[in-house]
C-alpha positions as CSV (number, residue, x, y, z in Angstrom):
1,X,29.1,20.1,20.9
2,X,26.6,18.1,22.8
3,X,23.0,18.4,22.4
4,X,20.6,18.6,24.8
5,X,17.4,17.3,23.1
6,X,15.1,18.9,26.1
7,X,16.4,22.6,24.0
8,X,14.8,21.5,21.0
9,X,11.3,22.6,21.0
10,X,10.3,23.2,17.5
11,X,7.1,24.1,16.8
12,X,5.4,22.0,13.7
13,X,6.2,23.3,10.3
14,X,9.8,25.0,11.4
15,X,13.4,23.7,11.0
16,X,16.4,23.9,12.4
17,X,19.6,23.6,10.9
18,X,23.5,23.5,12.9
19,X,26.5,23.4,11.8
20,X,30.2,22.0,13.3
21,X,28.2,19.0,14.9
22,X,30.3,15.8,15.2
23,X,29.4,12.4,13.7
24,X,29.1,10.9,17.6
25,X,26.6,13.7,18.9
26,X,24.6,13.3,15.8
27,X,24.3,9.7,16.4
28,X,23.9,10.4,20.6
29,X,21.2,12.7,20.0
30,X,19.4,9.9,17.1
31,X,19.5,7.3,20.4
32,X,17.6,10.0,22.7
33,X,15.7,11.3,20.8
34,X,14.5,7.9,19.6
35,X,14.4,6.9,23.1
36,X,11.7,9.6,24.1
37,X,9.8,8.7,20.4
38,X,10.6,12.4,19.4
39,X,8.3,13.3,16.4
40,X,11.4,15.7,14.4
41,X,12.7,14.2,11.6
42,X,16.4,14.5,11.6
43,X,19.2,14.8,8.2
44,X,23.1,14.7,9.0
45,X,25.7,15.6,6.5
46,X,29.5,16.4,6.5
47,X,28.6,18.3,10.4
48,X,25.4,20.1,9.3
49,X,22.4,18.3,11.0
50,X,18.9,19.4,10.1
51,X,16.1,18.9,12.0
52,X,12.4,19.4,11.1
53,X,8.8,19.3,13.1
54,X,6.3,18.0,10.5
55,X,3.1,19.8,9.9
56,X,-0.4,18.1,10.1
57,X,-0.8,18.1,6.8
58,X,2.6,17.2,6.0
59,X,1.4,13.7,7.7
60,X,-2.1,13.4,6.2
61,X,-0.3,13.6,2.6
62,X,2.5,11.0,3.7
63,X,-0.2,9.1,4.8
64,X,-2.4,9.0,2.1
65,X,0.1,8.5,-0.2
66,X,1.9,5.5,1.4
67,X,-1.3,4.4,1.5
68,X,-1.9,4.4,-2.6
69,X,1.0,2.7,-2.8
70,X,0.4,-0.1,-0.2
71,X,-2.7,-0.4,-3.0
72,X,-0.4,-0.7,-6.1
73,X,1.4,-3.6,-4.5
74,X,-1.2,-5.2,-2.8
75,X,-3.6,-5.6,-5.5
76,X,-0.5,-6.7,-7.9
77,X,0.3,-9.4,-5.1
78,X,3.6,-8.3,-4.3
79,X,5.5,-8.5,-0.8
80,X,6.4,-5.2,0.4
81,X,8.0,-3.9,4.0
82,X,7.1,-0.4,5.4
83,X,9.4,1.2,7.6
84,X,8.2,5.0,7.9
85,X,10.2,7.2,9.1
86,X,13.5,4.6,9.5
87,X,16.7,6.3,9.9
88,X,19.0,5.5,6.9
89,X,22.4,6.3,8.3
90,X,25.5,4.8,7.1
91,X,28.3,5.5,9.6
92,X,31.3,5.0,6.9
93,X,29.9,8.1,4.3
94,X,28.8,9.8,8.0
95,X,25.3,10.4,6.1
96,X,21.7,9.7,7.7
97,X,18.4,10.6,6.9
98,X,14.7,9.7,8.0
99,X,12.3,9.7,4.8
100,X,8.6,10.2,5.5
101,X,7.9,6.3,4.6
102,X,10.0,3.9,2.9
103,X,9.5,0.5,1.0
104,X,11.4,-2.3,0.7
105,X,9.9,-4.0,-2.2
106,X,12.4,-5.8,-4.2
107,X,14.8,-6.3,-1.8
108,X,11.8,-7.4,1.1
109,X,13.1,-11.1,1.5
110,X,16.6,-9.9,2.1
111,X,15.1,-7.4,5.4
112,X,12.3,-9.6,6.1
113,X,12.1,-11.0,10.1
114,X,15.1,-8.6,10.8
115,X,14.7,-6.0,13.5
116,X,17.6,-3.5,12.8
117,X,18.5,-2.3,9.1
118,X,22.1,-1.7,8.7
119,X,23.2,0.4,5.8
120,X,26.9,-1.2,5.4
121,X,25.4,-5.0,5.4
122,X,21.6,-4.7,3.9
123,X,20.4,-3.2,1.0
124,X,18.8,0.6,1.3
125,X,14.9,0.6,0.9
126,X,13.6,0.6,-2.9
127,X,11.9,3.6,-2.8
128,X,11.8,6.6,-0.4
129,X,8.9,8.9,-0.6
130,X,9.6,12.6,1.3
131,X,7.1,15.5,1.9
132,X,8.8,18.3,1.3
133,X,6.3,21.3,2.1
134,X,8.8,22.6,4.6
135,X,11.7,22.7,1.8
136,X,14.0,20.9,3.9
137,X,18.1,20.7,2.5
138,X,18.1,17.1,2.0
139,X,22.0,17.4,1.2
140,X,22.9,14.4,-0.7
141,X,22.3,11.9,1.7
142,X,19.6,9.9,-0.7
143,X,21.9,10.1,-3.2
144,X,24.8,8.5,-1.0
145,X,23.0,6.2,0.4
146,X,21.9,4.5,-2.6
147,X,18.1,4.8,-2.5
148,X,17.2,3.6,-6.2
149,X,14.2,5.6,-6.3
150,X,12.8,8.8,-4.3
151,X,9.1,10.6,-4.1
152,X,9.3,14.5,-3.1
153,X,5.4,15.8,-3.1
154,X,5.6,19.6,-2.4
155,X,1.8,19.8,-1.5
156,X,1.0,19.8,-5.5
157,X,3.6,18.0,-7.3
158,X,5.0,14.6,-7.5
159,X,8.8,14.6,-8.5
160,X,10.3,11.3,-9.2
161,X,13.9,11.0,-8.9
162,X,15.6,7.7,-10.2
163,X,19.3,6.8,-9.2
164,X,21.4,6.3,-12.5
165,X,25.0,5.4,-12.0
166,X,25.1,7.7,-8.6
167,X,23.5,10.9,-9.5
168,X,19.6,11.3,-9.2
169,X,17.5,11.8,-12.7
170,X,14.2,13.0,-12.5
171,X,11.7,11.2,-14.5
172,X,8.2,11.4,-16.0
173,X,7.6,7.4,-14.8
174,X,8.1,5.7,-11.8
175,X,10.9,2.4,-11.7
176,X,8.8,0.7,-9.4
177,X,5.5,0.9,-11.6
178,X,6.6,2.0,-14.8
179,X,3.3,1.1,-16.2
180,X,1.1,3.6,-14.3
181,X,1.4,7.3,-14.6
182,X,1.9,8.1,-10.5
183,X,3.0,11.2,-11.3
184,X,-0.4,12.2,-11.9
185,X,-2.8,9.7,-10.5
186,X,-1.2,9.9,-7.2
187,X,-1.7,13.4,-6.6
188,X,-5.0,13.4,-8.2
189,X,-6.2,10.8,-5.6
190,X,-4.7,12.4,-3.0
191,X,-6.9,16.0,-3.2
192,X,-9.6,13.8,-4.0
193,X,-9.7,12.6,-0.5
194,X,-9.8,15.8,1.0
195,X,-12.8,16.3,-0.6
196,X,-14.5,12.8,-0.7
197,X,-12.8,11.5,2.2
198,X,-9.6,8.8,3.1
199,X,-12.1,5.3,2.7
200,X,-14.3,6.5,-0.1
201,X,-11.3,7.5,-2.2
202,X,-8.9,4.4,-1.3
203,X,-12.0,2.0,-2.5
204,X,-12.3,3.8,-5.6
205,X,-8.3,3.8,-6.3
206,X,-8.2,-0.2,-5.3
207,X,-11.4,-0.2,-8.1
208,X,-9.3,1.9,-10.4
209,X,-6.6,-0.4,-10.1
210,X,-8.6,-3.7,-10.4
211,X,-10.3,-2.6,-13.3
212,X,-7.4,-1.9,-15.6
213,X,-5.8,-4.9,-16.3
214,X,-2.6,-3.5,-17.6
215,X,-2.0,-2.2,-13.9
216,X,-3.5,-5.3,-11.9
217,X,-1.8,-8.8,-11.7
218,X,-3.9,-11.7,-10.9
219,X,-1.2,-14.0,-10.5
């Protein structure tokens, strides 16, 4: 069932979800609707293909929360990619997804200079953070695609999920920075800077993280 994407006007916050849709018009519709840099953020799994309009606040917390992170790594002098919203599809398991941001962080050098990710030759990002204030299906597809580590804020949590032998764990600590407690700082930072504002509160984080030498690394 081809889709045209001019019928898909979804207003921010809503989701659609349809069912029956073949692996090819899921992956004709990804090319136009890339083509016309169409803001919906699309999920495919075993025919059901989800798609999803982002509210504004959805995209301030992705935001501000990528941007914490980018802090972490920075000030600890490690090489990271950013790929937003990258669509992680692989077409053997017939399984894509588009996170809100994603890192490649230990794997960097093996993506770095390249302009198209392929999931069946290059490793998935390292971590995958998703805003889930919508409460979108997500399926599996993390899972199957072998994302070692995935953020879900609902708009007051921070659930960490970390990939053990397939199947996602949740965990109280974070693989990437096992040594500060994101699960709490991150969200913590994040209403502070609806209250004190995005610059004021990423100086004080980058302070925050400068200061404590167990979480900063000068070499």
């Amino acid at each position: 069932m081809p889709i045209n994407p001019a019928q898909l006007n979804l207003p921010a916050g809503n989701q659609l979800l349809l069912q029956d849709i073949s692996w090819k018009d899921f992956d004709d519709l990804h090319e136009e609707l890339t083509e016309h840099q169409s803001r919906l953020r699309i999920s495919y799994s075993e025919g059901y293909l989800e798609l999803m309009s982002p509210l504004a606040v959805h995209e301030y917390d992705k935001n501000i929360i990528s941007d914490l992170i980018k802090i972490i790594l920075e000030e600890n002098g490690i090489e990271f990619i950013t790929l937003g919203s990258l669509t992680l599809k692989n077409n053997l398991a017939q399984k894509a997804v588009e996170p809100d941001e994603c890192f490649y962080i230990q794997h960097e050098q093996s993506v770095r200079g390249k302009d198209r990710i392929d999931l069946e030759v290059d490793p998935p990002p390292d971590l995958a953070l998703e805003i889930d204030i919508t409460h979108r299906s997500h399926f599996d597809n993390y899972q199957v695609l072998g994302i070692p580590e995935l953020w879900r804020f609902d708009g007051n949590n921070l659930n960490i999920l970390i990939l053990d032998t397939g199947i996602y764990h949740s965990s109280t600590t974070s693989r990437q920075f096992p040594d500060i407690r994101v699960k709490e700082i991150i969200p913590d930072y994040l209403a502070r800077s609806k209250i004190e504002g995005r610059n004021k509160t990423m100086q004080a984080f980058r302070h925050y993280i400068r200061s404590n030498p167990a979480l900063h690394n000068h070499g």
